[in-house]
Residue, then its C-alpha position, 0 to 999 in steps of 0.5 A: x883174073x878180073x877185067x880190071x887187074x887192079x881188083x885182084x886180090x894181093x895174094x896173087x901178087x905178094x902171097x898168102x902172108x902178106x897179103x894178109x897183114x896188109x888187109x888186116x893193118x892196113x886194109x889193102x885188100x886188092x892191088x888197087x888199095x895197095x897202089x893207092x896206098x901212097x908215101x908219105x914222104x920221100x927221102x933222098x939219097x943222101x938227104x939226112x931225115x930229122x931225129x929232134x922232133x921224133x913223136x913218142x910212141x908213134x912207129x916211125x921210119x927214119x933215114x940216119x948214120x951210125x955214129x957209134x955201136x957198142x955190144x956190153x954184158x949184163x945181169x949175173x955173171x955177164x949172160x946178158x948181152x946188149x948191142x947199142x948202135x947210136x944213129x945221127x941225121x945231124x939234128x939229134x941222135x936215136x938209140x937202136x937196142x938189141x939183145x940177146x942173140x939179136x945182138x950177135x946177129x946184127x953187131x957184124x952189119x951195124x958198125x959206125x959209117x953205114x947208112x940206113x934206114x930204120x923202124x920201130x917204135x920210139x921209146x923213152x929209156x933214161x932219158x934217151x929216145x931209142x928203137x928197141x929191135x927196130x927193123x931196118x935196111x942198110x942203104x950203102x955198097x957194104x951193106x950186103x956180102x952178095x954179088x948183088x949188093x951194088x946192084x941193089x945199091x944203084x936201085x936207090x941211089x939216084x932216085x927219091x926213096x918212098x916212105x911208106x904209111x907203115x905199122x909194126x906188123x908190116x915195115x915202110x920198105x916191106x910195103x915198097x917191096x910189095x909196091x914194086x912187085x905190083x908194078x912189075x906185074x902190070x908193067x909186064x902186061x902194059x898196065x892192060x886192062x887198067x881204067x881210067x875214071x878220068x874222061x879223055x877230054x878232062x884229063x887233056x883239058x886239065x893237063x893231067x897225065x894217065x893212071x898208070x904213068x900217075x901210079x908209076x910216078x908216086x911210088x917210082x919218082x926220078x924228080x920232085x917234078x915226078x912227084x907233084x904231076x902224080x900228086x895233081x893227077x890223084x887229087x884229081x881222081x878223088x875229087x872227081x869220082x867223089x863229086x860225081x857221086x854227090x852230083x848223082x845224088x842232087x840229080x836224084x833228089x831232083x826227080x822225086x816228088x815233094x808237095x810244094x809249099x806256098x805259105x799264104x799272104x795273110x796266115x800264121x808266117x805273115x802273123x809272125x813277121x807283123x808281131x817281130x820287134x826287130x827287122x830281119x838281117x839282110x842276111x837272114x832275109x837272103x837265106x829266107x828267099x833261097x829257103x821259100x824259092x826251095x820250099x815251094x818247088x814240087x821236090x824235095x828242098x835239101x839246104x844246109x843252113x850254116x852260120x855264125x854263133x847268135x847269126x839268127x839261124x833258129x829265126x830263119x829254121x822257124x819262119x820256114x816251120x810257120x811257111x809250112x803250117x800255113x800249107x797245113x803240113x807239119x814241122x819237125x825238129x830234131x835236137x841232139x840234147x833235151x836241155x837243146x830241145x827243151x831251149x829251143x821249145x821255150x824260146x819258139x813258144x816266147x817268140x810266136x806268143x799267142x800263136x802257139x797257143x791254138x785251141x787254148x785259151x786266149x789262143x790265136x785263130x790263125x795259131x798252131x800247138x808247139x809240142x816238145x817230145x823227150x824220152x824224159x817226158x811223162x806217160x801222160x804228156x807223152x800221150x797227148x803229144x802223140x796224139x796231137x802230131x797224128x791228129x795234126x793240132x800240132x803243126x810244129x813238134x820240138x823233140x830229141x831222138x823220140x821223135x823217130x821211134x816207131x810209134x810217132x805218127x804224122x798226118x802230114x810232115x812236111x818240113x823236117x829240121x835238123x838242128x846240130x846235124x853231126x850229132x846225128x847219124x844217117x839213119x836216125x835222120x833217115x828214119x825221121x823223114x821216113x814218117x812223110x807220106x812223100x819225101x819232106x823238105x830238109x833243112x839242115x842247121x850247124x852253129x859250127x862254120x864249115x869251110x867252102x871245101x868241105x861244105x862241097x865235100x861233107x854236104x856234098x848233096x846239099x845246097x848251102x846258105x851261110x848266114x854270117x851277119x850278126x842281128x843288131x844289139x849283139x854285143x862284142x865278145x873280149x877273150x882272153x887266156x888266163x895261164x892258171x900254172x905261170x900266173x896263178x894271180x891271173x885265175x884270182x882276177x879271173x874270179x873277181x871279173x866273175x863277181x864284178x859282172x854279178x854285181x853289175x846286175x849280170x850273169x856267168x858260165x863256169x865251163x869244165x870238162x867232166x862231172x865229177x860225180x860217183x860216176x867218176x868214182x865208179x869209173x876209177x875203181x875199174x881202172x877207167x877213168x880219165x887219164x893224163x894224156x901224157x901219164x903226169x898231167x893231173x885229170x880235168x877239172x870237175x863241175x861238182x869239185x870246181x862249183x864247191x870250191x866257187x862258192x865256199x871261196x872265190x864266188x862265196x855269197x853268189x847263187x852259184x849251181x851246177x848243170x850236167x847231162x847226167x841230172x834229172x830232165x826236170x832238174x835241168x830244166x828247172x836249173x835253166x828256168x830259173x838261170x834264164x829269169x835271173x834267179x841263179x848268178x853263176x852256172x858251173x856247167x859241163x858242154x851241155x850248154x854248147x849249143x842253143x842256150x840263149x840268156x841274153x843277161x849272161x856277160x861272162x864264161x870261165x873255161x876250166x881246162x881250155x886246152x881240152x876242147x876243140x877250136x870250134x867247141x870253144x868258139x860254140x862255148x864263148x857263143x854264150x856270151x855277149x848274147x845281149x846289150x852289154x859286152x860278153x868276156x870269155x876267159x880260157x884258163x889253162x895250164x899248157x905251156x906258152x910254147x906249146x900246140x894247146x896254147x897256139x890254139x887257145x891264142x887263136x880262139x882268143x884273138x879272132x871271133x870270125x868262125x870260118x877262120x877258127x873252123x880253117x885252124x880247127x881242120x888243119x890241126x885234125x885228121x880230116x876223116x872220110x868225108x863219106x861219113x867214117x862215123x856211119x861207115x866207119x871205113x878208111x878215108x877215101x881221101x889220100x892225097x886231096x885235103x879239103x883245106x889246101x886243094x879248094x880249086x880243085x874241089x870246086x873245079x870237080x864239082x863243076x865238071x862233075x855236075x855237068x857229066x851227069x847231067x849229059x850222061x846220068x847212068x855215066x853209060x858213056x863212062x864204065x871206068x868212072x862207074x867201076x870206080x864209083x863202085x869201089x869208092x861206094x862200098x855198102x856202107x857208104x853207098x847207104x850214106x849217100x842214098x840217106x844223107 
């Protein structure tokens, strides 16, 4: 036995069998995961769940009546047998099926009139929604024949029933059975032993009641009442431990040691600034000061730089590059893409002219090298890059993941920038900071708007500057659906709004989904290749299929190319040289031209197949656009019907450019994932009951309690159970996160 019961295993509890199903499906492993493994919802007696809306192939549990059951012979000679049972809830019916001697044995206990609940997995059959085998529980007086049916009856009646999170190997009411044998068991010792995370003085302040009532309430609940104290007080158990650990984090970030950086009043960064033809943003000078206030204290800045699509960010992540120059330190950054990396290397060299051209010819004095680092590159140019980062000609290197291999050596990084952060995982962040000979400042950049929620969750451990002011001369963005299978004619206007920019003097993006090369063939012949997502939908569009069709029809006579990942570095590149000095009219691309590229003539974008990416993609694509004087149209060709979710979604890209609300629709229309990081850990989600969108008072009140106890108590020696349960929220893998965030 533990010193707490909630770390035993399960096999004590529900045995050998079951315990390992709920470990290998559900991953409950100990009466703790079982107990935090919470309903989905609740039905009441009597309540009658809805069977219109029952997803296909998705394992569900429904509470219905039998309306009707028949048993019917089939095959030779009549050797068949099928059981038919028809359930209602008044909203639509489901078909339950059985056979065989599953017919005989279920036809006696599944006749019209009884009540229960049911499982399975929701299959189409002539047209007909049905449960084939389903598992179930009858919940009326006749359901049983023992003298304990209603005794068993009474345990559900009067009382909100919980319906679990459930898969095939292991049924909703199975899971509740091993729910209540936990109960009991901890009940019958008085829940002794059981910590509580939550300090005494928090949970009276907050009016939350203790665990074990919380854990009773959720699973056991006599009223809704029941159901939202418990809700309340579990939300705020995975807020707190969590902000806990991000607020530890912060601390110890603190207390490493950093070289501060101070640029001076007359060097490269003053240089810079005298040569801009514009005036920085309000916005990009407030973020500027947090960066320098940062940038010059003797630990180690950590800052996410989040913004508006064309706000200015790579202005801002570069001034604090030349602050550090003028330290005599290096900066690094980390592009996820070459096209990314190559774009950013090519708009830096534009913008600081002369100064990036030190030791060069008609160079500057107070200049530095600006080097690029690809896989891509050649021998000889990859040589000469090394050595200038080692030798420390160059202050400001540009690269993609070659710059955290093994042989690129620093003489002093200073500044690391991470452009594009959730492209890159822990360790190769990790591994890039790792070349300083004390800990560099980071500076972390996302194009992509994150709500406040999940900037103190996701980037916990990370200060935040929202840039959300446009530079002046940004032009405004038109954005309209084009719905290609209701009105075919709209695509064809499509087209001639594209030459119609062309020959105003303007450029355009055509965007698809996939490629479209003999990749795509490859992947056909193994029986991989993209499918429907509902087995009749045709395969996304092309870029190679839909640029041929452009310029031997609709576009024909316009300079029309292709850019895809799968070219040659040097042909991309050469594509979008000659694309941004106006030499190309339309560029048929895939999403490699998400971030980054910036061609200020380009006015227009066609998005093939709209509804097959995300809100927050489409939003980075249409960010392309509208990037100079005249204005930007962006047009989201779909075929999805006016009624359905991809429509719904592709309404809203259209009707609002604010990114922080379309970053809101985008994470209520997905899974939330672990905000530990589930692409690093890929573990289950820590958060069961708290969402980063709906629970933002809770979230931001957590942080505040939380910073304020380590900062009173940083070892939390005044608070074992809160450490024990930081212990189980931080297994390895998530603990390593947060110790390389």
């Amino acid at each position: 036995m533990t010193g707490n019961p909630l770390d035993d295993p399960l096999r004590k509890l529900v045995g050998d069998r079951t315990a390992k199903v709920l470990s290998e499906h559900l991953g409950l492993r100990t009466t703790g995961d079982l107990l935090h493994h919470y309903p989905r919802r609740y039905a009441e007696r009597g309540e009658l769940t809805r069977l219109a809306d029952l997803p296909v192939d998705e394992y569900v549990t429904v509470v219905a009546q039998i309306a009707k059951a028949d048993k019917r012979t089939y095959g030779r000679g009549g050797s068949g047998v099928r059981l038919e049972v028809v359930v209602t809830d008044g909203s639509g019916s489901l078909t339950l099926v059985f056979f065989s001697k599953a017919a005989h044995a279920h036809a006696h206990r599944l006749i019209p009139g009884r009540r229960g609940m049911f499982s399975g997995k929701v299959s189409v059959f002539n047209r007909t929604r049905q449960l084939a085998h389903p598992d179930y529980q009858l919940l009326d007086a006749e359901a049983d024949d023992g003298p304990d049916a209603k005794e068993a009856v009474d345990a559900f009646a009067n009382r909100l029933i919980p319906l679990y999170p459930a898969v095939k190997q292991i049924t909703s009411w199975r899971i509740a059975q091993a729910v209540d044998t936990a109960i009991d068991s901890l009940g019958a010792i008085g829940w002794a032993g059981v910590g509580e995370p939550l300090p005494a003085e928090l949970r009276a302040g907050r009016e939350l009641v203790a665990l074990p009532e919380a854990l009773e309430k959720v699973h056991r609940p006599r009223s809704k009442q029941d159901i939202e104290l418990a809700r309340q007080r579990l939300k705020w158990d995975e807020a707190f431990v969590l902000q806990v650990a991000l607020a530890r984090r912060r601390a110890d970030e603190s207390a490493l040691p950093a070289v501060p950086r101070v640029p001076g009043a007359d060097g490269l960064l003053a240089a810079f600034d005298r040569r801009l033809p514009f005036t920085l943003t309000e916005g990009q000078q407030a973020v500027s000061a947090e960066i320098f206030a940062d940038l010059a204290t003797d630990h180690p800045m950590h800052r996410l730089l989040q913004g508006e699509v064309g706000s200015g960010k790579t202005l801002v992540a570069l001034r604090a590059m030349l602050g550090v120059v003028d330290t005599g330190g290096q900066a690094a950054m980390l592009a996820p893409t070459e096209v990314l990396a190559q774009q950013h290397h090519r708009s830096i060299t534009e913008m600081m002219g002369d100064l990036a051209e030190s030791g060069m010819l008609g160079g500057s004095d107070l200049g530095t090298k600006v080097v690029l680092l690809t896989g891509s590159m050649g021998a000889a140019a990859r040589r000469q890059a090394l050595l200038d980062l080692v030798s420390g000609d160059a202050g400001i290197v540009i690269g993609t993941h070659a710059l955290i291999e093994d042989k690129v050596r620093f003489r002093d990084l200073g500044l690391v920038v991470v452009d594009e952060q959730h492209r890159f995982g822990v360790e190769q962040r990790d591994a890039l900071r790792a070349k300083a000979e004390q800990p560099p400042h980071l500076l972390v950049m996302t194009a992509t708007p994150i709500p406040r929620t999940v900037a103190m969750t996701v980037f916990g451990d990370l200060e935040t500057s929202v840039l959300d002011q446009l530079p002046a001369g940004r032009s405004p963005i038109a954005s309209h659906v084009v719905p290609a299978a209701e009105k075919p004619h709209f695509l064809a206007r499509a087209w001639e709004r594209v030459r119609e920019e062309v020959e105003s003097g303007h450029q355009g993006y055509v965007v698809c989904p996939r490629i479209g090369d003999e990749e795509d063939a490859k992947a056909a012949a193994k029986g991989t290749a993209p499918k429907a997502d509902d087995g009749e939908r045709r395969p996304p569009l092309a870029v190679l299929d839909v640029a041929d069709h452009l310029a031997k029809g609709p576009l024909g006579g316009l300079r029309v190319e292709v850019l895809h990942g799968r070219m040659a570095p040097d042909a991309k590149d050469d594509v979008m040289r000659r694309f941004a000095a106006g030499d190309v009219d339309v560029l048929v691309a895939t999403t490699v031209i998400e971030v980054g590229v910036n061609v200020p003539n380009a006015t227009a974008m066609v998005i093939m197949d709209a509804d097959r990416f995300g809100v927050s993609q489409l939003h980075q694509l249409r960010g392309r656009v509208g990037r100079g004087s005249a204005p930007g149209l962006c047009l989201l060709v779909s075929e999805a019907p006016e009624a359905s979710p991809a429509r719904t979604r592709l309404d809203a890209v259209a009707r609002t450019l604010d990114g922080f609300e379309l970053s809101r629709i985008d994470l209520e229309q997905r899974r939330e994932g672990d905000v530990l990081g589930q692409a690093q850990s890929g573990s289950r989600s820590s958060l069961r009951v708290l969402t980063v969108i709906d629970d933002e008072d809770v979230i931001a009140a957590a942080r505040d309690e939380a910073t304020a106890l380590v900062a009173a108590d940083p070892e939390l020696a005044a608070h074992p159970d809160l450490r024990s349960a930081l212990e189980s929220l931080l297994d390895a893998d998530r603990e390593e996160f947060l110790d390389k965030g």
